[in-house]
N, CA, C and O atoms as CSV, one atom per row, in Angstrom:
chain,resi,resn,atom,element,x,y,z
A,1,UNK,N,N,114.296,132.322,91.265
A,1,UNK,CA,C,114.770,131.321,92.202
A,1,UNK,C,C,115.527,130.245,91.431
A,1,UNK,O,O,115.272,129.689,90.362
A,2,UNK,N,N,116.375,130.139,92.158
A,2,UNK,CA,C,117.591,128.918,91.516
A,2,UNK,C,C,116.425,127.274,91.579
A,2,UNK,O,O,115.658,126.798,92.416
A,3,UNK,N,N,117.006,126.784,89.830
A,3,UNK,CA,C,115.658,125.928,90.049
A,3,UNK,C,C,116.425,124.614,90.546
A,3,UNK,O,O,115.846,123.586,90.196
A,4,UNK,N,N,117.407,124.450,91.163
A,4,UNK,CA,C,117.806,123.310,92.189
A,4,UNK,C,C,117.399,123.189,93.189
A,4,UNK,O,O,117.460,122.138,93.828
A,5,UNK,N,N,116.715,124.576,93.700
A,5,UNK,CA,C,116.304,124.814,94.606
A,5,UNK,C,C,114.466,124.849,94.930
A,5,UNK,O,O,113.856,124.929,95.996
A,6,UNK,N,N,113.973,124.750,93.486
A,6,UNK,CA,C,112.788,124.029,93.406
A,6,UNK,C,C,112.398,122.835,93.386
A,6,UNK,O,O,111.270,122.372,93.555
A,7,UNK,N,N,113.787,122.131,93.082
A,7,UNK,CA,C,114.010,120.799,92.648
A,7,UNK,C,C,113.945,120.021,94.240
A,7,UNK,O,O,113.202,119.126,94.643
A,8,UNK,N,N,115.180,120.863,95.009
A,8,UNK,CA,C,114.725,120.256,96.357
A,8,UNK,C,C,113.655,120.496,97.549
A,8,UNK,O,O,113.485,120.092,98.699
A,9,UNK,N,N,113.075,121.316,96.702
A,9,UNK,CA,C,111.868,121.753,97.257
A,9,UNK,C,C,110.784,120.856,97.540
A,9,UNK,O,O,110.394,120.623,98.684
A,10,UNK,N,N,110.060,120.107,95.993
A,10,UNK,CA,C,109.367,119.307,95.593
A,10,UNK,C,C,109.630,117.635,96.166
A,10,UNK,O,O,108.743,116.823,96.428
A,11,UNK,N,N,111.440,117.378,96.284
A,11,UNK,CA,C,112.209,116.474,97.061
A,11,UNK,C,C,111.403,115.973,98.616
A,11,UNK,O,O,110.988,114.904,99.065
A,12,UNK,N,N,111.460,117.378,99.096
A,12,UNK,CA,C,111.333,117.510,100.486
A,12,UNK,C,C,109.875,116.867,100.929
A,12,UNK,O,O,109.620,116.057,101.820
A,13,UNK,N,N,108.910,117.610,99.860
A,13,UNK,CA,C,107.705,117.486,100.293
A,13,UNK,C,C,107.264,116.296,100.041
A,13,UNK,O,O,106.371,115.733,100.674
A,14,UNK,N,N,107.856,115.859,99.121
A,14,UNK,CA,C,107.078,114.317,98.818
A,14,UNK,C,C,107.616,113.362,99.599
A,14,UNK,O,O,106.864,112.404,99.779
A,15,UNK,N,N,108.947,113.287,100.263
A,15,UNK,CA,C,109.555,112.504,100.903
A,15,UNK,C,C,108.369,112.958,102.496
A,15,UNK,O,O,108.011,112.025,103.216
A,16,UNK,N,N,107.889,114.487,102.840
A,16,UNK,CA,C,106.977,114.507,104.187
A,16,UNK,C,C,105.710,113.663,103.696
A,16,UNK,O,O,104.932,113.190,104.524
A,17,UNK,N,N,105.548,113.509,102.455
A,17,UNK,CA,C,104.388,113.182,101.868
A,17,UNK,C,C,104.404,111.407,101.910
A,17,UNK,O,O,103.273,110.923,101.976
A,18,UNK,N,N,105.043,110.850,101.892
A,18,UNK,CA,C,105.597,109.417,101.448
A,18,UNK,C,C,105.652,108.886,103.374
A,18,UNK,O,O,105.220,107.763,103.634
A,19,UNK,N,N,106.116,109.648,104.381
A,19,UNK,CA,C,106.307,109.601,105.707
A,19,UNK,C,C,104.911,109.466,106.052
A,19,UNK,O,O,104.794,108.632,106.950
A,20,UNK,N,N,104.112,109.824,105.789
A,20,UNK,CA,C,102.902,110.474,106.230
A,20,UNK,C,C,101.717,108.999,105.827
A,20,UNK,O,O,100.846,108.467,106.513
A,21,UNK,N,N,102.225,108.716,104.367
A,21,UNK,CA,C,101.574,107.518,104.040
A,21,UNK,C,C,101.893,106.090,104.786
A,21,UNK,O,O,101.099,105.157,104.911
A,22,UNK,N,N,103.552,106.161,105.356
A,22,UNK,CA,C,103.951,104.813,105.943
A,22,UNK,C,C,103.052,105.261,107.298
A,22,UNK,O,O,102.138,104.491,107.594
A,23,UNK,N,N,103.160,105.906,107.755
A,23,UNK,CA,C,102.575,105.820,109.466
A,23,UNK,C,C,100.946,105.680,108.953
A,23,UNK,O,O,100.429,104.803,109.646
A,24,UNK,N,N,100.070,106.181,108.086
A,24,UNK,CA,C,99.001,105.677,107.953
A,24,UNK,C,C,98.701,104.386,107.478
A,24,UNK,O,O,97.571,104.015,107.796
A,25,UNK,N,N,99.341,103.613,106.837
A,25,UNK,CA,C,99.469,102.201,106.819
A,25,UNK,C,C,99.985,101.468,108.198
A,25,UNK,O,O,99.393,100.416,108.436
A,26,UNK,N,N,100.721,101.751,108.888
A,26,UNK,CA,C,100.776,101.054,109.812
A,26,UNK,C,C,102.316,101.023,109.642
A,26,UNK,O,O,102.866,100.967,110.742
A,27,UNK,N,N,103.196,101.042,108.578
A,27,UNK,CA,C,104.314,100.481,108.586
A,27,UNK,C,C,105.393,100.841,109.576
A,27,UNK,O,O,106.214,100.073,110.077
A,28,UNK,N,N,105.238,102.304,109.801
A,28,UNK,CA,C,105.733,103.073,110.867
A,28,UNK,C,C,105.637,103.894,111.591
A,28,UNK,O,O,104.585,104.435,111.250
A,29,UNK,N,N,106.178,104.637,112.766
A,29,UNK,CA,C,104.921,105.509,113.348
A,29,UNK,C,C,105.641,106.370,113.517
A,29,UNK,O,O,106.869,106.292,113.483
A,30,UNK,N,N,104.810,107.594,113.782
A,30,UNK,CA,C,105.941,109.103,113.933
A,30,UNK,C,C,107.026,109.231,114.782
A,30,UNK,O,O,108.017,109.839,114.380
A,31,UNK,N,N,106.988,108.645,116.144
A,31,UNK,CA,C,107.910,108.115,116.503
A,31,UNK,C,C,109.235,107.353,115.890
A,31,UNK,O,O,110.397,107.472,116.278
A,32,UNK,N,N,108.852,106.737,115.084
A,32,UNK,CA,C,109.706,106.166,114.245
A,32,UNK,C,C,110.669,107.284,113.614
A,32,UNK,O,O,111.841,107.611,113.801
A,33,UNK,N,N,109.660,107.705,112.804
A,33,UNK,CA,C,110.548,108.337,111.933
A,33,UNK,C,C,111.446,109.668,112.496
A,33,UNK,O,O,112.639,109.946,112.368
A,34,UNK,N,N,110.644,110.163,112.981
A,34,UNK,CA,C,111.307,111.146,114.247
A,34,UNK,C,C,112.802,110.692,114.933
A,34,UNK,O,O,113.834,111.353,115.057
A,35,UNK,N,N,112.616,109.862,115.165
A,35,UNK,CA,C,113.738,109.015,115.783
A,35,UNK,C,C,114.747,108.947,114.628
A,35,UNK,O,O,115.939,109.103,114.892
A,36,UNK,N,N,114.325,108.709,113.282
A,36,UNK,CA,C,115.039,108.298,112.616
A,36,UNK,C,C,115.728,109.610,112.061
A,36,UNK,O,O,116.739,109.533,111.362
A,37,UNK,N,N,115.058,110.994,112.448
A,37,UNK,CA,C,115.520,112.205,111.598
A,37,UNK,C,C,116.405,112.515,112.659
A,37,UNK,O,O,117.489,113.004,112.340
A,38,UNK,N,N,116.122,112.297,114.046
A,38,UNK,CA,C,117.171,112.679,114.935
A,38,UNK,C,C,118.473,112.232,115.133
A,38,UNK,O,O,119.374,112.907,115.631
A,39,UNK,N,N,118.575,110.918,114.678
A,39,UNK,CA,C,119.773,110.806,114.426
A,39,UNK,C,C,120.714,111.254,113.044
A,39,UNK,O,O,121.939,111.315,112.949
A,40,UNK,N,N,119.868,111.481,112.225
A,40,UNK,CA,C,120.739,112.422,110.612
A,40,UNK,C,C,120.985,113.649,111.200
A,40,UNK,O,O,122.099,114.126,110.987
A,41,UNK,N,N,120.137,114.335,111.958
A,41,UNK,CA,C,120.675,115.376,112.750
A,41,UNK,C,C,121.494,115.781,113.478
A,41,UNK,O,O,122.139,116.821,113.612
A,42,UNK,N,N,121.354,114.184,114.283
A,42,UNK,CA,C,122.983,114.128,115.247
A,42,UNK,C,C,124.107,113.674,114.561
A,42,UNK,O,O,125.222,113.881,115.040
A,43,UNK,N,N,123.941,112.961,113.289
A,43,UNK,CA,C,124.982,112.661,112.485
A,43,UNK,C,C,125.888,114.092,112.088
A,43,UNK,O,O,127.019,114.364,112.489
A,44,UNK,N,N,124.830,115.076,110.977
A,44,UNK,CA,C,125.227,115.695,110.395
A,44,UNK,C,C,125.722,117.051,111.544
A,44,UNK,O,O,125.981,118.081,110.920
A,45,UNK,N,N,125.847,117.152,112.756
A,45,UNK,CA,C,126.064,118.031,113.563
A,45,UNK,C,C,126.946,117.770,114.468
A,45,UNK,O,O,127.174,118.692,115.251
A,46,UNK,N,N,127.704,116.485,114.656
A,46,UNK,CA,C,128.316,115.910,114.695
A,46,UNK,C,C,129.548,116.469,115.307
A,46,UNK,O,O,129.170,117.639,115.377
A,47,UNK,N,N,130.558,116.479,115.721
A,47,UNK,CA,C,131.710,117.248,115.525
A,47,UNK,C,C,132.995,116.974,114.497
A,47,UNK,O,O,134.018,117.623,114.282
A,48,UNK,N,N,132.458,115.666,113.937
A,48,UNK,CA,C,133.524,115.263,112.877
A,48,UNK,C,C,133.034,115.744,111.893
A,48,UNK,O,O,133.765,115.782,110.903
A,49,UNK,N,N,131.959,116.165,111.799
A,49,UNK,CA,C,131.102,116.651,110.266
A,49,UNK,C,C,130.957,118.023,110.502
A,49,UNK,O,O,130.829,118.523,109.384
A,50,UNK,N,N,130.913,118.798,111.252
A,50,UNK,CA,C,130.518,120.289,111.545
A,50,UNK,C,C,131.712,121.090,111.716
A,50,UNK,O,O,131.699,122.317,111.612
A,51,UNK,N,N,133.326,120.017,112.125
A,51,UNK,CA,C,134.170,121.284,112.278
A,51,UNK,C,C,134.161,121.730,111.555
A,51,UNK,O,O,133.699,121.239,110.524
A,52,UNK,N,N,134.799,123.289,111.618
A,52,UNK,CA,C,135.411,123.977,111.157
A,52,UNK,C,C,134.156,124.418,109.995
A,52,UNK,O,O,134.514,124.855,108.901
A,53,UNK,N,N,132.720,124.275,110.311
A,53,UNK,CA,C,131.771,124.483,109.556
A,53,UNK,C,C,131.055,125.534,109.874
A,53,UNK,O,O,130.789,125.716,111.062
A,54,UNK,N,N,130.645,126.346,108.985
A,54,UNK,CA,C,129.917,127.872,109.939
A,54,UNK,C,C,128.781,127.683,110.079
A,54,UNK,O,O,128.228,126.803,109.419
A,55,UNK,N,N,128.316,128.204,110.688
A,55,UNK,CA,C,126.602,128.468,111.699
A,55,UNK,C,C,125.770,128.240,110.092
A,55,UNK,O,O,125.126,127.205,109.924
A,56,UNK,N,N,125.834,129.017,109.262
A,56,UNK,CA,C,124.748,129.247,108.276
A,56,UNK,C,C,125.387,127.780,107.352
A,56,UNK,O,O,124.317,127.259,107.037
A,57,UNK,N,N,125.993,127.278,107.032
A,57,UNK,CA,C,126.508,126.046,106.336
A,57,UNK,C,C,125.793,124.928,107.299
A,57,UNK,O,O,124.901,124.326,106.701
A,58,UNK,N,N,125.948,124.601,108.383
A,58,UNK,CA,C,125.375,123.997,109.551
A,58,UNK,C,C,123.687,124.363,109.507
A,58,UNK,O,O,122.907,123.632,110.117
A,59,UNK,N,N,123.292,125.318,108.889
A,59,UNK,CA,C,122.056,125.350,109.009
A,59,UNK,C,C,121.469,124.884,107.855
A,59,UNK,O,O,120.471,124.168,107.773
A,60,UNK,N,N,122.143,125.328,106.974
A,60,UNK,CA,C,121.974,124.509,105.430
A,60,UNK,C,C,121.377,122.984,105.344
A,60,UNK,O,O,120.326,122.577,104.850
A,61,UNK,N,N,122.628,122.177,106.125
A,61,UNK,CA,C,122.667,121.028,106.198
A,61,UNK,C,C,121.288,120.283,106.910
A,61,UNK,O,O,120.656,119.324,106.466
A,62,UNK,N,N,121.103,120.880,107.875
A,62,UNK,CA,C,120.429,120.620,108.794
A,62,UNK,C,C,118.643,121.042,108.302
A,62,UNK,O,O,117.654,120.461,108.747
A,63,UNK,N,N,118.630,122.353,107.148
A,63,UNK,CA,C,117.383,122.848,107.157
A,63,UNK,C,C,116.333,121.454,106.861
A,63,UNK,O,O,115.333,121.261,107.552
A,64,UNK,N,N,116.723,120.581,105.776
A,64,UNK,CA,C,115.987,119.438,104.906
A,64,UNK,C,C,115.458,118.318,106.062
A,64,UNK,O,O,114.304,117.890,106.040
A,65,UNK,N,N,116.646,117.820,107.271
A,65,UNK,CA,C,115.946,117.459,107.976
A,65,UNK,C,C,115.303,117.923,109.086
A,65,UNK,O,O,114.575,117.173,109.737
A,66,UNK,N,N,115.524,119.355,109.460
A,66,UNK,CA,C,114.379,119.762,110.355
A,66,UNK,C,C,112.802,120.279,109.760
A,66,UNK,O,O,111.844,120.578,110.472
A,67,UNK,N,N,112.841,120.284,108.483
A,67,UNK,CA,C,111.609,120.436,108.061
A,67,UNK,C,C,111.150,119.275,107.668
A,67,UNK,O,O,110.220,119.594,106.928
A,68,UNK,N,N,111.207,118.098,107.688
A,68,UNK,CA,C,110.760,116.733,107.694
A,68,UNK,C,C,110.425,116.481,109.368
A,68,UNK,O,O,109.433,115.777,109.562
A,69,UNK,N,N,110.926,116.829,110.230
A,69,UNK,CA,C,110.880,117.239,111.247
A,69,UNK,C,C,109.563,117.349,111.793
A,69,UNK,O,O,108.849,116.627,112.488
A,70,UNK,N,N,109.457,118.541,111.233
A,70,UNK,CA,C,108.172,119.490,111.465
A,70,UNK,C,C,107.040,118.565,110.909
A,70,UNK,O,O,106.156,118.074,111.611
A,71,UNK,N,N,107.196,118.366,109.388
A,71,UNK,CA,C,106.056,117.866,108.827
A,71,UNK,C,C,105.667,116.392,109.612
A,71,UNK,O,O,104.471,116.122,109.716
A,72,UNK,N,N,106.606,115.513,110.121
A,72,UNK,CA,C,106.338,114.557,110.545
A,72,UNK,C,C,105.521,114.734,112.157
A,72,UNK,O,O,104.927,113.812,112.715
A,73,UNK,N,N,105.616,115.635,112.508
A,73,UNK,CA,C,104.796,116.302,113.418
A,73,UNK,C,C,103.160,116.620,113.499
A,73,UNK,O,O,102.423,116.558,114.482
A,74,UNK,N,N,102.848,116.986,112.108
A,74,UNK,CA,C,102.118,117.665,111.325
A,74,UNK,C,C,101.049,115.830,112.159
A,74,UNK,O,O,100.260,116.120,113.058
A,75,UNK,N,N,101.107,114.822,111.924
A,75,UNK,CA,C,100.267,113.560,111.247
A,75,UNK,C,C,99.890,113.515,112.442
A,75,UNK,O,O,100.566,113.683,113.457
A,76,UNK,N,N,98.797,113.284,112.337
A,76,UNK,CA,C,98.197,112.274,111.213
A,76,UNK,C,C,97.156,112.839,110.442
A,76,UNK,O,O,96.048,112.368,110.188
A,77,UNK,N,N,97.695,113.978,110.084
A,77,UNK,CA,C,96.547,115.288,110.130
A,77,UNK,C,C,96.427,114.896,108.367
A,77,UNK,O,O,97.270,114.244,107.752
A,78,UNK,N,N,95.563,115.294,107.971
A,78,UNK,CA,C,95.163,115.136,105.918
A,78,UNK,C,C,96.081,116.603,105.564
A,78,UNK,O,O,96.964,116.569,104.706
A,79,UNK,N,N,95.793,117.738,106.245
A,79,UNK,CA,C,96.452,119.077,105.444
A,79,UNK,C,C,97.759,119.234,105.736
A,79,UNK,O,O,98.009,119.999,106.668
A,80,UNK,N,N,98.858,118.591,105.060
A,80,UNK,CA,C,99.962,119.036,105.367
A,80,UNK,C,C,100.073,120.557,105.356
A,80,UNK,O,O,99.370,121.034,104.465
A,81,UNK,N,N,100.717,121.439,106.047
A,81,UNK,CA,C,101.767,123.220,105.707
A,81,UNK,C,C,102.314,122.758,104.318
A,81,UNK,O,O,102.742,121.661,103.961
A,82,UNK,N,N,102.180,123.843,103.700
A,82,UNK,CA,C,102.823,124.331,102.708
A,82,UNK,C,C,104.253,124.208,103.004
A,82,UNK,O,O,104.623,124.155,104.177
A,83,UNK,N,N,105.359,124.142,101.710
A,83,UNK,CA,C,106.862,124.669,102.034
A,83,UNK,C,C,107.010,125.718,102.366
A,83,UNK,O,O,107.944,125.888,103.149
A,84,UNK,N,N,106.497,126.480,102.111
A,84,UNK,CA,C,107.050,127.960,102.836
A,84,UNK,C,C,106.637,128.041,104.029
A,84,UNK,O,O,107.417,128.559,104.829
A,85,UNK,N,N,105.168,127.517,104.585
A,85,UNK,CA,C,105.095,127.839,105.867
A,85,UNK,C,C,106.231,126.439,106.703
A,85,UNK,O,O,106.872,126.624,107.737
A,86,UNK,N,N,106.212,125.641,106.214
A,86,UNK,CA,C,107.290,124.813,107.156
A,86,UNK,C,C,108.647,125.337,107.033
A,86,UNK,O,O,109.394,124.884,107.900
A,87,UNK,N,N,109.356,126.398,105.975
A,87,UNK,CA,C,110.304,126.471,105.734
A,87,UNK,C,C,110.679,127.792,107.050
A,87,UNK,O,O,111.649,128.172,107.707
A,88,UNK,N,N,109.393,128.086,106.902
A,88,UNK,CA,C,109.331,129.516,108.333
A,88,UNK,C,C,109.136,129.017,109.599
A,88,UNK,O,O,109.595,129.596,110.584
A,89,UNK,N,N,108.498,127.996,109.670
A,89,UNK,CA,C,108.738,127.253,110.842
A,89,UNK,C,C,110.088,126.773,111.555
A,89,UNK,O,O,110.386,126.826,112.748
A,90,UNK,N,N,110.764,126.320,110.537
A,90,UNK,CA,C,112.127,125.926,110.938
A,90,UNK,C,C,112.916,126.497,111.291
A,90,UNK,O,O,113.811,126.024,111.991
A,91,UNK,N,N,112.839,127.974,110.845
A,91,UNK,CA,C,113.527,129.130,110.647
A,91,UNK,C,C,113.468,129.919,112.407
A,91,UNK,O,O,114.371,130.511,112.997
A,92,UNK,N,N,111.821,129.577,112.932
A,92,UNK,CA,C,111.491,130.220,114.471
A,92,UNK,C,C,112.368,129.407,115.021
A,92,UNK,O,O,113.276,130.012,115.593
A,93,UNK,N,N,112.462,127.697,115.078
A,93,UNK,CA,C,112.303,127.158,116.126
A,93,UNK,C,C,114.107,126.893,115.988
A,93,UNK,O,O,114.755,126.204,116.776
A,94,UNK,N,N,114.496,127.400,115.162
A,94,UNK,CA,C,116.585,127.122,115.090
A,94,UNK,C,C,116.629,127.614,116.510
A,94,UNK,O,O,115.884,128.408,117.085
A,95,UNK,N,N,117.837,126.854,117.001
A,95,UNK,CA,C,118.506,126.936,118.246
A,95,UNK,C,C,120.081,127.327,118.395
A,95,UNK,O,O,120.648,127.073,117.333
A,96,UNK,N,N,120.807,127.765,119.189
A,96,UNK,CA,C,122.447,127.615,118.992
A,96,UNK,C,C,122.519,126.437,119.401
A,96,UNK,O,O,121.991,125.781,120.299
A,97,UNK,N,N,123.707,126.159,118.119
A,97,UNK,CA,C,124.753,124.821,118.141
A,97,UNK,C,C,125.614,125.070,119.568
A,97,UNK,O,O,125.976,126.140,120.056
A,98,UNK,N,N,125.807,123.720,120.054
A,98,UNK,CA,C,126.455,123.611,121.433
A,98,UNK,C,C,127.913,124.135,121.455
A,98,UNK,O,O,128.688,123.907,122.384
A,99,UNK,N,N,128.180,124.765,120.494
A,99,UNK,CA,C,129.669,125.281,120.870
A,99,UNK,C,C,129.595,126.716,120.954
A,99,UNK,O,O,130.517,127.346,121.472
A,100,UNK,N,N,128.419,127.371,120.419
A,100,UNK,CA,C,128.534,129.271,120.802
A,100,UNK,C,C,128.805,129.276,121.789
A,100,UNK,O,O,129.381,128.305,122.281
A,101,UNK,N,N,128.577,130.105,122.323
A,101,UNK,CA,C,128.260,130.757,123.574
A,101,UNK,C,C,127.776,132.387,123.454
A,101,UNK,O,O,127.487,133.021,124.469
C-alpha cells in the first residue's frame, strides 16, 4: 500500500478522533460538526469544483469527508469503527451525483 495513503489514513482517524473529544467537552455537538462536513461536501461537489470531474475523482474528493461523516455519527459512543470498516461504510452508502441520470 502506497504509504501516503497510510499517511492519510492515520490523518482521518485522528481528526474523527479529535471531533469526538470536542462534542464530549461540550465545545461542539455532532450537529455541529455534521453541519460543518456538509458544507465541504457541498463545496467540493459544487459545480464550479466538479466540472468536467469524473464520478471516481468526485469520489476521491469526497471519500475523507464522508467518512468523518460516518464517524461523527458513531458519538458519543467510546468504540469508534475501525478505517476499514468506515472506509466500507462509505463505500455502501455512495449515491449518484445530481447530474447522471
Amino acid at each position: 500500500m502506497n504509504v501516503a495513503n497510510l499517511q492519510l489514513e492515520g490523518l482521518l482517524m485522528a481528526v474523527a478522533s479529535i471531533n469526538q473529544v470536542l462534542v464530549r467537552k461540550g465545545l461542539l455537538t455532532v450537529e455541529d460538526i455534521d453541519i460543518a462536513l456538509r458544507k465541504a461536501e457541498a463545496m467540493e461537489t459544487g459545480e464550479e469544483r466538479s466540472d468536467g470531474m469524473s464520478e471516481s475523482n468526485r469520489d476521491a474528493v469526497n471519500f475523507p469527508i464522508r467518512l468523518l461523516e460516518l464517524a461523527n455519527q458513531c458519538q458519543p459512543e467510546a468504540d469508534m469503527p475501525s478505517f476499514s470498516k468506515l472506509a466500507r461504510m462509505v463505500g455502501q452508502m455512495k449515491e449518484p451525483y445530481n447530474d447522471q441520470m
